[in-house]
C-alpha positions as CSV (number, residue, x, y, z in Angstrom):
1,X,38.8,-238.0,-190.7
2,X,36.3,-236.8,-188.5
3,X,36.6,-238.5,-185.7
4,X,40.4,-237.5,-185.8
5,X,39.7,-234.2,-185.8
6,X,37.0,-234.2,-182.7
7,X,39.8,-236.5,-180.8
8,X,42.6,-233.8,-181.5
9,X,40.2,-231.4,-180.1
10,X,39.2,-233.3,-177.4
11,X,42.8,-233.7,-176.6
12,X,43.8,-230.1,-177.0
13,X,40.9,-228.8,-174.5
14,X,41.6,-231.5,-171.5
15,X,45.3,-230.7,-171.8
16,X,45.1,-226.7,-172.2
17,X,41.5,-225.3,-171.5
18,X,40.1,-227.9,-169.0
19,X,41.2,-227.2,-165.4
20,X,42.5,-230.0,-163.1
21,X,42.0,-231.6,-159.7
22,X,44.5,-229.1,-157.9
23,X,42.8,-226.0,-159.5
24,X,39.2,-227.4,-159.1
25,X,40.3,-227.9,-155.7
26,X,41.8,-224.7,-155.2
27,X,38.5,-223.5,-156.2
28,X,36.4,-225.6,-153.8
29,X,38.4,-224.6,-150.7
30,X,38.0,-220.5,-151.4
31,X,34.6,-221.4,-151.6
32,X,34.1,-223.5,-148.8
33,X,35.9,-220.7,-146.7
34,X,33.4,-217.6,-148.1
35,X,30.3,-219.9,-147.3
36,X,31.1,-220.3,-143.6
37,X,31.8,-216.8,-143.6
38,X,28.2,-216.0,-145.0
39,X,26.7,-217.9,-142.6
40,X,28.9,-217.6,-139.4
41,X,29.8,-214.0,-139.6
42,X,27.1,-212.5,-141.7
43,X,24.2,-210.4,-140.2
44,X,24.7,-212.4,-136.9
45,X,23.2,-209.2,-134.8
46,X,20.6,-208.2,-137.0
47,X,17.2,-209.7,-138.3
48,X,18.1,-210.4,-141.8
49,X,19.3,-214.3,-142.3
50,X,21.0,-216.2,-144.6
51,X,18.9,-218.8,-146.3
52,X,21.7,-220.1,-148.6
53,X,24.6,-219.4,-150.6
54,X,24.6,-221.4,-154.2
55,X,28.0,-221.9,-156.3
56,X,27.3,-219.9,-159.6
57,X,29.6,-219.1,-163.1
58,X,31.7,-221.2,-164.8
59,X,33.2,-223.3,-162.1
60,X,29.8,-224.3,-160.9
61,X,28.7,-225.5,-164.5
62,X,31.6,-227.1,-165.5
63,X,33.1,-224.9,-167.9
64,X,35.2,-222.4,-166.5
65,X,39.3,-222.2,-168.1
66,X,42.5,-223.3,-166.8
67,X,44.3,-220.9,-164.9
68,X,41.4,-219.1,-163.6
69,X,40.8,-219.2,-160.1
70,X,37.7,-217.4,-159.8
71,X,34.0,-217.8,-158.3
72,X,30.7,-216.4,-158.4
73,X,28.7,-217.1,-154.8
74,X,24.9,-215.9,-154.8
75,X,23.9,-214.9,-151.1
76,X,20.0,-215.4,-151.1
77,X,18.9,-213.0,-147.7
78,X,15.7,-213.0,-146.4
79,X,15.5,-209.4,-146.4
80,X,14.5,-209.5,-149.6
81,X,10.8,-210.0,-150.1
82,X,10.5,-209.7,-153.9
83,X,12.7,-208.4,-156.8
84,X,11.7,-204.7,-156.3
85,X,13.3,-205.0,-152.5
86,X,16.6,-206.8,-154.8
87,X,16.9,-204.0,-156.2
88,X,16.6,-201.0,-153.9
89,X,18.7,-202.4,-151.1
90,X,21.1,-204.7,-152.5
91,X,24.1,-201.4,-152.2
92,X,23.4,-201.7,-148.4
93,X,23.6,-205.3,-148.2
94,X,27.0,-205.4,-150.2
95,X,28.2,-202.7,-147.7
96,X,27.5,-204.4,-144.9
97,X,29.1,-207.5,-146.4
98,X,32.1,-205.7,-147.4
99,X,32.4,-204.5,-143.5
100,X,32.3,-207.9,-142.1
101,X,35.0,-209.5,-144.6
102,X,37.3,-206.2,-143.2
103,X,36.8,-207.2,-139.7
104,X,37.9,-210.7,-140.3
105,X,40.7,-209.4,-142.9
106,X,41.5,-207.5,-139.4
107,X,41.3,-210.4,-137.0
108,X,44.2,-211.9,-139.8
109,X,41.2,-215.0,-140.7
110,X,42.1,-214.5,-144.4
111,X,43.1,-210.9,-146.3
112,X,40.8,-209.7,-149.1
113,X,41.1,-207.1,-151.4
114,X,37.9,-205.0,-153.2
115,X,37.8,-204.2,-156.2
116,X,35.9,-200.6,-156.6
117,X,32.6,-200.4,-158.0
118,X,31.7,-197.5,-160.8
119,X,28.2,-198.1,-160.1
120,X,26.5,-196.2,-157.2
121,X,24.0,-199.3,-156.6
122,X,26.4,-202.0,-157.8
123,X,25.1,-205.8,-158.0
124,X,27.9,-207.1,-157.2
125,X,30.8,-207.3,-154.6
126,X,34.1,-208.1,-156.1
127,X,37.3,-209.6,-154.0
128,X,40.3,-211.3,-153.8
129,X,41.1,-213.9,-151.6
130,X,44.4,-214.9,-150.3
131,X,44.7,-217.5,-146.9
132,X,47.1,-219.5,-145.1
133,X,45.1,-222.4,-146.6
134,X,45.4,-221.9,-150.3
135,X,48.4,-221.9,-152.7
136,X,46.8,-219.2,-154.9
137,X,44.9,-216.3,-154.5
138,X,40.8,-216.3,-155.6
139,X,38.7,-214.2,-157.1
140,X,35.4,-213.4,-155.8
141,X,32.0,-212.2,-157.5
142,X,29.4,-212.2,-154.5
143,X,25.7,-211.4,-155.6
144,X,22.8,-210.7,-153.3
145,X,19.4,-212.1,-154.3
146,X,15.9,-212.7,-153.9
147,X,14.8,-215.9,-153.2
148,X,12.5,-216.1,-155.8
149,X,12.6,-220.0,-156.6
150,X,12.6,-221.2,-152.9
151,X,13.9,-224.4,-152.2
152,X,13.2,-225.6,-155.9
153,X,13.5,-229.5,-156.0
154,X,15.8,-231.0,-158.6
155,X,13.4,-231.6,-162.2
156,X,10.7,-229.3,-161.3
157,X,9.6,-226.2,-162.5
158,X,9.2,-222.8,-161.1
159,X,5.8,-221.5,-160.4
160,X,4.2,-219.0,-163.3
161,X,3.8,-216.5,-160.8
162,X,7.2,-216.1,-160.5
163,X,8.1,-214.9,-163.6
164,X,4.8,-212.6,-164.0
165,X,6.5,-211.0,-160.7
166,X,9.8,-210.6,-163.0
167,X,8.2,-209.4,-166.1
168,X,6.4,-206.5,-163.5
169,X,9.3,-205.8,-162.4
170,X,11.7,-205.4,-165.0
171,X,13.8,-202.7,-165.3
172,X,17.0,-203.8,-166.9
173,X,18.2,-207.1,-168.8
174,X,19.6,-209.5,-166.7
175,X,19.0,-207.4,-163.5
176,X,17.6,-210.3,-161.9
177,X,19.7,-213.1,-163.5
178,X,21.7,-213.7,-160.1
179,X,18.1,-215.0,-159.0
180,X,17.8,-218.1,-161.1
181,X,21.0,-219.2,-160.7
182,X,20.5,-222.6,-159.6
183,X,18.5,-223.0,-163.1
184,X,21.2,-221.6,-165.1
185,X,23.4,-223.8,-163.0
186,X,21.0,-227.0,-163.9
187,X,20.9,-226.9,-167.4
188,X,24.3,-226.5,-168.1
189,X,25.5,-229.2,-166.2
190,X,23.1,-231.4,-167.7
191,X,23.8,-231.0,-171.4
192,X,26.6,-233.2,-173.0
193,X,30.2,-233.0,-172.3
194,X,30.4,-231.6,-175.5
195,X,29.0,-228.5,-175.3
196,X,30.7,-227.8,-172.1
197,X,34.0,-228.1,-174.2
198,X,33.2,-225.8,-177.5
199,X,31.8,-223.5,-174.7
200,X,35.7,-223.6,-173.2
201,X,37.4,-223.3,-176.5
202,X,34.7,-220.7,-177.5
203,X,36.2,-219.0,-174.3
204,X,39.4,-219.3,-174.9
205,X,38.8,-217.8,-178.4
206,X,37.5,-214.7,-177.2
207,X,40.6,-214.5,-174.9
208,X,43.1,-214.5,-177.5
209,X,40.8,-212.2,-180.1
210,X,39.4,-209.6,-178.1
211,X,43.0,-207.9,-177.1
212,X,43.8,-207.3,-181.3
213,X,40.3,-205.3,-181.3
214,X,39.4,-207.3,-184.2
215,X,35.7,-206.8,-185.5
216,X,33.4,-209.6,-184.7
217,X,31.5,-210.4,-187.8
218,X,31.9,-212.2,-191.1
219,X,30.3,-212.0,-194.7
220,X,28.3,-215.1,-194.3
221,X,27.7,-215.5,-190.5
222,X,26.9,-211.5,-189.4
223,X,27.1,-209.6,-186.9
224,X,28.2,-211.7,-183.7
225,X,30.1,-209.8,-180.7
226,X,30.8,-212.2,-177.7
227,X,27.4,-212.2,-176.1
228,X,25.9,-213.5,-179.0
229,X,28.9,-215.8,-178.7
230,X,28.5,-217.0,-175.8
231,X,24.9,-218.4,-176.2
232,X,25.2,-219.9,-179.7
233,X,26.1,-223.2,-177.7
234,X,23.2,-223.4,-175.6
235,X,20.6,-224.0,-177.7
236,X,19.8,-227.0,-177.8
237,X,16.5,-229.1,-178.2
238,X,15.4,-232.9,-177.2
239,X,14.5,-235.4,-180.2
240,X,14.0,-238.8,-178.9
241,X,15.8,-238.4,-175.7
242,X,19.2,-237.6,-177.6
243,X,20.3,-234.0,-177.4
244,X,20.9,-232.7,-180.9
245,X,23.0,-229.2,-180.3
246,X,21.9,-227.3,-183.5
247,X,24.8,-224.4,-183.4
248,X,28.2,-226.2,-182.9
249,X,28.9,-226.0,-187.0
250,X,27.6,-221.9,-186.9
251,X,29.5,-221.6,-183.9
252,X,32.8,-222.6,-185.3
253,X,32.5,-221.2,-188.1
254,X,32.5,-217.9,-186.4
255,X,36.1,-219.2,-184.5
256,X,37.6,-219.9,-187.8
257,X,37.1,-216.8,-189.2
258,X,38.8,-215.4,-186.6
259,X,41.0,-217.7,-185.3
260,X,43.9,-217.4,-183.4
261,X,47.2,-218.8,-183.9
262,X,47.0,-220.4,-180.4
263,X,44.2,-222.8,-181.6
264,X,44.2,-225.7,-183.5
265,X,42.6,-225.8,-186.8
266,X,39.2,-225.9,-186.6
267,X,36.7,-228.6,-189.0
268,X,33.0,-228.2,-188.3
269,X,32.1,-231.3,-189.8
270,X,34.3,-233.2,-186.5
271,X,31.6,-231.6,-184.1
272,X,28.0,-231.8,-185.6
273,X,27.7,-235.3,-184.9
């Protein structure tokens, strides 16, 4: 019965949550235009550089949700010599950003349009991207960052130092997150297929519960908004080289207390194995 039950899952989130080749693609080609942007038209008269531009959110890590053509690009600059600098001059990079994706909007390369930041120093730049090349428009998230991992080979760890740097400077959670992308990125993509799919459907349950308003907790499982949420699959921990993922039963038995008629029904015992 079990196994049923994971396969009717499995068969419900490749047909309706995962994306496929044409959106993936979709993806790819925004992204592949933005890059060469960053590095062709970006500070080209000035001394700060480009040292790379990493794929980051959902589409990088293989979970993002059908029918959402979005990206997250983090520009690492080398006018940024530690998180402190991050953080007082990252509103004048974004400007200057901004002013170079309207020249090319001007020159008719592509057409963007900003969304307006609340924020006086915001973190982030936020666009859409339409082009001659692309069926769909793209949504755009571009973060400037630190380099604070360097060129970080694939399996090895960051030097202490750089997180005694981070704990000094500190100011807010997750200020510096856009920094340590590539590790985010890492682990995700490494952990089983699985996850990757309750962290879709997990998703996709937020999606269709968060326009009813409807409280997020439960007698028996808490308090649980959709941060909380959205980490309850990723802890996980290694026993004999096999990846047990301790909170896929928790996690869904948070979705079925609040489940939406959209989903299937939900069985934890078809995803703790």
């Amino acid at each position: 019965m079990g196994t049923g039950l994971q396969c009717n899952h499995g068969i419900f989130i490749s047909k309706f949550l995962q994306p496929n080749r044409e959106f993936l693609g979709q993806v790819s080609r925004a992204v592949d235009i933005i890059c060469s942007f960053m590095k062709e038209n970006c500070f080209r008269n000035s001394s700060t550089k480009v040292l790379k531009v990493v794929k980051g959110g959902s589409s990088a890590k293989g979970t993002a949700l059908r029918g959402r053509s979005d990206a997250d690009l983090v520009v690492f600059l080398s006018c940024f010599c530690g998180f402190a600098d991050q953080g007082t001059n990252r509103a004048e990079i974004i400007a200057e950003i901004r002013a170079q994706l309207e020249a090319c909007r001007r020159e008719k390369q592509f057409d963007v349009k900003f969304e307006i930041s609340k924020w006086e120093n915001p973190r982030v730049l936020s666009f859409t991207l339409t082009s001659k090349t692309l069926d769909h428009s793209v949504d755009f998230d571009v973060l400037p960052a630190f380099n604070a991992l360097g060129q970080l080979s694939s399996g090895t760890k960051p030097d202490t130092q750089v997180y005694i740097d981070l704990i000094n400077s500190y100011n807010n959670g997750g200020e510096f997150s856009s920094c340590f992308t590539e590790l985010q990125r890492d682990f995700v993509i490494s952990r089983p297929t699985k996850l990757k799919s309750l962290i879709r459907l997990v998703k996709h349950w937020y999606k269709q519960v968060k326009p009813s308003r409807q409280p997020l907790h439960s007698s028996g499982v808490g308090n649980c908004g959709p941060t909380k949420m959205s980490v309850l699959p990723k802890a996980t921990h290694v026993t004999n080289n096999r990846i047990r993922i301790h909170t896929l039963a928790l996690g869904l038995q948070i979705l079925c207390s609040f489940q939406p008629a959209s989903l299937p029904t939900i069985q934890t015992n078809s995803w703790t194995s």
